[in-house]
C-alpha positions as CSV (number, residue, x, y, z in Angstrom):
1,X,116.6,15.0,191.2
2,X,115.9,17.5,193.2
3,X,117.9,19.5,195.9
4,X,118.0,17.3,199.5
5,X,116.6,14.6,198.1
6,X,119.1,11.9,198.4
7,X,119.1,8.2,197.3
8,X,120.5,5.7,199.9
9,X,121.7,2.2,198.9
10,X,121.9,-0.2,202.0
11,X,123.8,-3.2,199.6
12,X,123.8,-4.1,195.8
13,X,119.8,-4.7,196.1
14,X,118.1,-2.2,198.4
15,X,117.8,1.3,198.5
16,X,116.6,3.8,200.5
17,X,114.8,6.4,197.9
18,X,112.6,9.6,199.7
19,X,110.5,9.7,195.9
20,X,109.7,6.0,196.1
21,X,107.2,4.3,198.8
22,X,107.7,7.0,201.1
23,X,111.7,6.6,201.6
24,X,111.0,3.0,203.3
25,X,113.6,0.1,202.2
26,X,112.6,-1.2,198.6
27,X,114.4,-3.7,196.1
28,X,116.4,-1.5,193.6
29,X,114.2,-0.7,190.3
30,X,111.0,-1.6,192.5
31,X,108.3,-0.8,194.4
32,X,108.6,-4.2,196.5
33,X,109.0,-3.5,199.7
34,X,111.8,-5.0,201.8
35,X,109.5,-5.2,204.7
36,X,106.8,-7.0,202.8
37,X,109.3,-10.0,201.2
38,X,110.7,-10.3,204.9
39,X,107.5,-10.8,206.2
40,X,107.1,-13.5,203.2
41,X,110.2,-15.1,204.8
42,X,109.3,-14.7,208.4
43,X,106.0,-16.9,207.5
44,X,107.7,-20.0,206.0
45,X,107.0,-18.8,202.5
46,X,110.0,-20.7,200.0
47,X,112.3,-17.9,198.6
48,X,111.1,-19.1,195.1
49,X,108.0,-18.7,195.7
50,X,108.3,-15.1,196.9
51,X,110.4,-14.5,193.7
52,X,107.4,-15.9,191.4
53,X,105.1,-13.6,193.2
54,X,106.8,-10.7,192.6
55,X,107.1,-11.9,189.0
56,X,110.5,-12.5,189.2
57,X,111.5,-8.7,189.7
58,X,114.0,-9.6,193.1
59,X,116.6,-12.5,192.9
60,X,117.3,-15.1,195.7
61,X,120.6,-12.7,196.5
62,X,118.3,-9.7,197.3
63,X,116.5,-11.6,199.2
64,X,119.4,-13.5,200.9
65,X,120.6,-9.4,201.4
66,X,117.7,-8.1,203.2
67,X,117.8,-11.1,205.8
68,X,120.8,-10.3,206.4
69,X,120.1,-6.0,206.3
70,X,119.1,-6.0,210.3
71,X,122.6,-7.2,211.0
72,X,124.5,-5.1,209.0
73,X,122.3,-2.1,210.7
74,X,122.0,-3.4,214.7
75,X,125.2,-5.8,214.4
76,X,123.1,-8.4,215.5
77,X,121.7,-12.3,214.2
78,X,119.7,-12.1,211.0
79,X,116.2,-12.1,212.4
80,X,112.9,-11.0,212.0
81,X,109.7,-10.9,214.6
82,X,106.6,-12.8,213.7
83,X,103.6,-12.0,215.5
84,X,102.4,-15.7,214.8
85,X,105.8,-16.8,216.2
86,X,109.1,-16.2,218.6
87,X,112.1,-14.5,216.1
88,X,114.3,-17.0,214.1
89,X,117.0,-16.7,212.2
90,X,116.3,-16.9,208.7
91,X,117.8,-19.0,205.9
92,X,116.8,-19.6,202.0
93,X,114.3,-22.5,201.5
């Protein structure tokens, strides 16, 4: 690794990595970006569902643990803002 470069880990699933998608959340040993399955979520998609489309390379848990990431970080509800819709709190399927 080299020198400054520091790997982050925001629970057991995600991780904050500079050398993978440009340092932007992902699901540990993945490219899948945490912003991507939330936006999954935020759209009504079933948590299975998201899991089969990412070929079962995240778990319900990971996904249950970046619902509930924007908490942990602003100490707020678990939400996310849909352009389609007003934010909701977010639950598995």
């Amino acid at each position: 690794m080299k020198k400054g470069v520091k790997r982050t880990l925001l629970g057991r699933y995600i991780v904050l990595d500079p050398r993978v998608c440009h340092g932007k959340p992902t699901f540990r040993g993945t490219r899948v970006l945490v912003s991507d399955v939330l936006q999954m979520v935020t759209d009504g998609m079933a948590w299975e569902a998201i899991i089969e489309e990412w070929h079962n390379s995240i778990s319900k848990d990971a996904i249950g643990e970046a619902v509930k990431l924007p908490s942990a970080i602003n100490g707020g509800a678990s939400i996310c803002q849909s352009s389609k819709s007003k934010a909701r709190t977010l639950s598995p399927a």
